[in-house]
Structures are given as structure tokens and as C-alpha cells.
C-alpha positions as CSV (number, residue, x, y, z in Angstrom):
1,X,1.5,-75.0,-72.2
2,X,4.4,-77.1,-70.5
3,X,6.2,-79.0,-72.7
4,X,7.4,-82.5,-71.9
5,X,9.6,-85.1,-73.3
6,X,9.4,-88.7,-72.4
7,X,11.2,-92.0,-73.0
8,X,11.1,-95.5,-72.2
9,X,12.2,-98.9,-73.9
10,X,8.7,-100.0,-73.9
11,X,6.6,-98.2,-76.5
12,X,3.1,-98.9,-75.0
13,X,4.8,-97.3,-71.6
14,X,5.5,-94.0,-73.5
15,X,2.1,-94.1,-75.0
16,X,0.7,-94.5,-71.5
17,X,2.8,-91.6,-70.5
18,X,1.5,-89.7,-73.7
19,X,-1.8,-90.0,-73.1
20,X,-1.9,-88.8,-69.1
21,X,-0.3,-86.4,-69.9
22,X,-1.8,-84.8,-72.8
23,X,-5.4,-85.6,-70.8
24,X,-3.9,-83.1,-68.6
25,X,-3.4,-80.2,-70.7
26,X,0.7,-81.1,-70.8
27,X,2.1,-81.0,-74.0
28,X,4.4,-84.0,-75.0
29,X,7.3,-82.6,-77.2
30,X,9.1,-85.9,-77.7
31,X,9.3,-89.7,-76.9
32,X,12.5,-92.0,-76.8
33,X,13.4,-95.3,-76.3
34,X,16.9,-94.8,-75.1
35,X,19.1,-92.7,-73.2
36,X,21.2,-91.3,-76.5
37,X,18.1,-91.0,-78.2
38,X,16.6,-88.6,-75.6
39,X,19.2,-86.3,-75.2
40,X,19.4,-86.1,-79.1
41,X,15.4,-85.2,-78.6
42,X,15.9,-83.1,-76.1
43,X,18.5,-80.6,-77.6
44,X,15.9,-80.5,-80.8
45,X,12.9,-79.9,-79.2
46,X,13.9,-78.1,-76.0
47,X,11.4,-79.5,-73.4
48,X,10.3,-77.6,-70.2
49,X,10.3,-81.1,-68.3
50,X,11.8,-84.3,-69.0
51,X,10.9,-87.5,-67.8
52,X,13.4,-91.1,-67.8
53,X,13.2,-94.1,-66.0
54,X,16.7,-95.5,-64.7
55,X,16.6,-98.7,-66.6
56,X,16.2,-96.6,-70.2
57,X,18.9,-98.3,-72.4
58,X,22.3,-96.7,-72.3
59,X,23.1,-94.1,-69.4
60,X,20.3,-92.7,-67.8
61,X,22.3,-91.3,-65.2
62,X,24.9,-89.7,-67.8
63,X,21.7,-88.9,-70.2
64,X,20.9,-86.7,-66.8
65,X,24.0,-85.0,-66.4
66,X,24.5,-84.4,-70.1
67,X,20.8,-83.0,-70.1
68,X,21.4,-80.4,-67.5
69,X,24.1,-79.5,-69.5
70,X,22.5,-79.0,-73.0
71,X,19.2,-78.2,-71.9
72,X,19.6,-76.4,-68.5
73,X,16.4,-74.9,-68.5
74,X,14.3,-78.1,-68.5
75,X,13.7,-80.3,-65.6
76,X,14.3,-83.8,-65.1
77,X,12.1,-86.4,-63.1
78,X,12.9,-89.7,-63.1
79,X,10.5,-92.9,-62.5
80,X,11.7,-96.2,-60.9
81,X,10.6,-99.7,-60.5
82,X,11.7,-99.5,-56.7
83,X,12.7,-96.2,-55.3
84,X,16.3,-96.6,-53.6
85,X,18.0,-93.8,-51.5
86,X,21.3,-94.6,-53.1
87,X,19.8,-94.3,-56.7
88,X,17.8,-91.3,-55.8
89,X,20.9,-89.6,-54.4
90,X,22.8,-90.4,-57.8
91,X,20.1,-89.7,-59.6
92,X,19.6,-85.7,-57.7
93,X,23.7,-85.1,-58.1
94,X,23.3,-86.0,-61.6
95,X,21.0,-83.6,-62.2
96,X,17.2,-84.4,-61.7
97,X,14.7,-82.9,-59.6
98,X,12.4,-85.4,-58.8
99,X,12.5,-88.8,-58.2
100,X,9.6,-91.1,-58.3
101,X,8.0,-94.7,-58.2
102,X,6.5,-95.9,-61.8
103,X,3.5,-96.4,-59.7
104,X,2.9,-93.0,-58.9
105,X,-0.5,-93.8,-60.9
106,X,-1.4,-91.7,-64.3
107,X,-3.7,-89.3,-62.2
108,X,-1.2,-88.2,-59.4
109,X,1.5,-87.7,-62.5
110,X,1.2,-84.7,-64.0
111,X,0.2,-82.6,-60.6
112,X,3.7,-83.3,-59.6
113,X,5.3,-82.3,-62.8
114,X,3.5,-79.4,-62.9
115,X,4.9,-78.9,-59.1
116,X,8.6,-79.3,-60.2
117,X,7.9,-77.2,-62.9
118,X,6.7,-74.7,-60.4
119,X,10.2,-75.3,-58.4
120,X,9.5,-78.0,-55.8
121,X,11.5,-81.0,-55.7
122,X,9.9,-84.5,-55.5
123,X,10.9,-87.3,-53.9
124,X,9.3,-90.1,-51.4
125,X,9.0,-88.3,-48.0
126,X,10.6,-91.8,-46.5
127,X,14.0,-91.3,-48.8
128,X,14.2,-87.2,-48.0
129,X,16.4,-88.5,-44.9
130,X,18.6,-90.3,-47.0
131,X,19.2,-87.0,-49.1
132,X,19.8,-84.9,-46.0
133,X,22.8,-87.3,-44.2
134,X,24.1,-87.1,-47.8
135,X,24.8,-83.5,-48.1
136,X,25.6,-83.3,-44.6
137,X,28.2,-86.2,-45.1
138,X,29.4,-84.3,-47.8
139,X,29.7,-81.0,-46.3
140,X,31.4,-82.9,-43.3
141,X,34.0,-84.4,-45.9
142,X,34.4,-81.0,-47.8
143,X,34.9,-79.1,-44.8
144,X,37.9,-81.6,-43.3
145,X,39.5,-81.4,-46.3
146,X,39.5,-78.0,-47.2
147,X,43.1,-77.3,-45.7
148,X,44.5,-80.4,-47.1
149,X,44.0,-79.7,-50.8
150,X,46.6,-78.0,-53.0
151,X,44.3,-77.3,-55.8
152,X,40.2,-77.6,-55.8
153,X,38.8,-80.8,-56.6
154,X,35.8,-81.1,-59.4
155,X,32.7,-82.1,-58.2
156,X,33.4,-86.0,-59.8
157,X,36.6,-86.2,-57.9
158,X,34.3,-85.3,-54.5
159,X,32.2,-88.1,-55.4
160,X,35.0,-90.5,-55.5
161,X,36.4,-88.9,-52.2
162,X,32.8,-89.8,-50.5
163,X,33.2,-93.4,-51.8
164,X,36.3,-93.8,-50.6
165,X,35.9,-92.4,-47.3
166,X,32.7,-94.5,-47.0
167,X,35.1,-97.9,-47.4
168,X,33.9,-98.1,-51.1
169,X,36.7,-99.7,-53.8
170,X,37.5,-99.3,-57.6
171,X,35.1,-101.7,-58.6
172,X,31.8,-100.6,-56.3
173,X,32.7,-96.8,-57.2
174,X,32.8,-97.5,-61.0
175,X,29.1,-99.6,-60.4
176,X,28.2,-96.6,-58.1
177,X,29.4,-93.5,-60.5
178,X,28.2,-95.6,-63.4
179,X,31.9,-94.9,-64.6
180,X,34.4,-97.4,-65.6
181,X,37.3,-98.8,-63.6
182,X,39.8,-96.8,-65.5
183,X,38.0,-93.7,-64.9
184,X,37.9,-94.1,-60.8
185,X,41.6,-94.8,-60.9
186,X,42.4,-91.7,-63.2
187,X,40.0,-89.7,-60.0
188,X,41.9,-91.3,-57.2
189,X,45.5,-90.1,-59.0
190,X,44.2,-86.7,-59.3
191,X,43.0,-87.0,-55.8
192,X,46.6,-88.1,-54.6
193,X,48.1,-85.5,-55.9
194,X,46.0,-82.9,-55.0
195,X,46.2,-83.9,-51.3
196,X,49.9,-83.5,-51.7
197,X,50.1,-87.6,-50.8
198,X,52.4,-90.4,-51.8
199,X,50.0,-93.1,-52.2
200,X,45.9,-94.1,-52.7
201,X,46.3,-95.7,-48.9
202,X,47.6,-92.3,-47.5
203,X,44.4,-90.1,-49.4
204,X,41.9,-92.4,-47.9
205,X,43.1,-92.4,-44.7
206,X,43.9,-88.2,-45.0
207,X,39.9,-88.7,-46.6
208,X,38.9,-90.4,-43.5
209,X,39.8,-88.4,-41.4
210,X,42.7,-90.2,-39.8
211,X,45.9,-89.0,-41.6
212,X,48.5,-86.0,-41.2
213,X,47.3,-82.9,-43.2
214,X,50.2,-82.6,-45.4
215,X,52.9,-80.1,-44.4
216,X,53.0,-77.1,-46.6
């Protein structure tokens, strides 16, 4: 039997949760009303499938990332008030693999957790474009850089190289990330000096394509 751990603030929302998916033959493992709470759950009870709506208190998106990290094994679907392709794309590079709208409807639930669990990844059919021009755009950015960098980048200072090249500053990247201010800049130092670059101006425009590769 799959075990599955769910959270949200609202306790008659978990108990909804809890009971469509127990009439389903799902076992739930766990319940949580925030983001630090979960993980905690998580690492205790080690779930085959977690489920988290965006607006659970604290970081859902870091609660994500730190699940996949603690708990590799289990998989993470999210629920949302009002599916977004930006939120669904921070929410898949966190970590999750499946993204859905709370009104997905207690019947049509646990088929599809019981298809992630299986390996398929679910998302609205009318947002899989958005993922696609993503991981193109960050294949395109990847690829133009490759001969520019000194030393790798990690996979949060390629997110901050996508914002910047898509116009995005300190501020909206922080709000984007869900990182703070301070953080962004410490990414966009690194970033400088592992273009070999005097200056944040120079990396964005080396980011966007229309700056000198450094000479070596």
C-alpha cells in the first residue's frame, strides 16, 4: 500500500485529503500544517508520495527542494489555487513531479498519484508548453555559455543567470527564487567571477548573449 503524507494550513482540508485518499486504498502516513512541519514528518515517516499546496506556511518551494533531498525516494505533487506556468516551473526545478489545481476533485485525485507513483509526471496539458520553452531556454543559455565559464556554475547560480538574461532584477529574482536579496547578489558575484568579468552589467550582457567571451 502507497504511503502518502499531506499538509495544509486548513485542518478540514487535510481531513478532506485524508479521507479520499484512504477511500482509495492510499495509505496516509502523515498530515501537516506547515512547510517545517512537513519535512520534519516526512524524514520520520518516509512517505512514498507527498502532497503540499504552494501557500502552506513557511517555504513550500524550499520544503520541496529540501524533501528531495532527505527523502529522495518519495514524490512530491503539489496543489494550487490557480495553476501558473511560472509557479509550476519553480515548483518542477524544486523538485516536484506533478503539479495540480485544488480542484482536481477528490475522485480524479488519487488515480493521478497513483500515476506519479508509477513514474508519470502531472501537469495541465495547457502549461506543458510553458515547461518545454523553459528547458529549451535553458539549454539555449547553458550551451552559449559553456565557453565562457572558468569554473561550473551550481544549478542556483543557472537560475539566477536565466533571470538575468530574461531582463529580471535583484528584487523580482529574490520574489522569483523565493530567496532573499542578499542571496541573489552573493549568486550574481559568483557569477561575475566565474565568467572572468569586471562587473554585474558586463555578465548580463556576456548572459545575453551580446558580450565578448572573455579572453583566456
Amino acid at each position: 500500500m502507497a504511503r502518502v503524507a499531506v499538509s495544509d494550513a486548513s485542518a478540514a482540508t487535510r481531513a478532506g485529503l485524508r479521507l479520499a485518499l484512504e477511500g482509495a486504498g492510499l495509505e496516509v502516513c502523515a498530515d501537516a500544517s506547515s512547510a517545517r512541519s512537513l519535512v520534519d514528518a516526512a524524514v520520520r515517516t518516509d512517505p512514498d508520495l507527498v502532497v503540499l499546496p504552494l501557500d502552506l506556511p513557511g517555504d513550500a518551494l524550499g520544503a520541496i527542494e529540501e524533501l528531495a533531498r532527505a527523502v529522495p525516494a518519495a514524490r512530491t505533487v503539489v496543489l494550487t489555487d490557480r495553476p501558473d506556468g511560472d509557479e509550476l516551473v519553480a515548483a518542477v526545478l524544486a523538485g516536484a513531479s506533478g503539479y495540480l489545481g485544488k480542484d482536481v476533485g477528490a475522485a480524479r485525485l488519487p488515480p493521478v498519484l497513483l500515476a506519479v507513483l508509477a513514474g508519470e509526471a502531472a501537469i495541465p496539458r495547457r502549461l506543458s508548453d510553458r515547461v518545454l520553452r523553459e528547458l529549451r531556454g535553458r539549454h539555449e543559455l547553458r550551451r552559449s555559455l559553456t565557453g565562457a565559464l572558468q569554473t561550473p556554475l551550481t544549478d542556483r547560480e543557472w537560475d539566477v543567470a536565466k533571470e538575468l538574461r530574461d531582463g529580471h532584477g535583484t528584487a523580482e529574482i529574490a520574489r522569483k527564487l523565493r530567496i532573499s536579496d542578499v542571496t541573489v547578489r552573493r549568486h550574481i558575484s559568483s557569477l561575475v567571477g566565474k565568467l572572468g568579468v569586471r562587473d554585474r552589467r558586463t555578465a548580463v550582457a556576456l548572459i545575453r548573449g551580446r558580450g565578448a567571451v572573455p579572453a583566456r
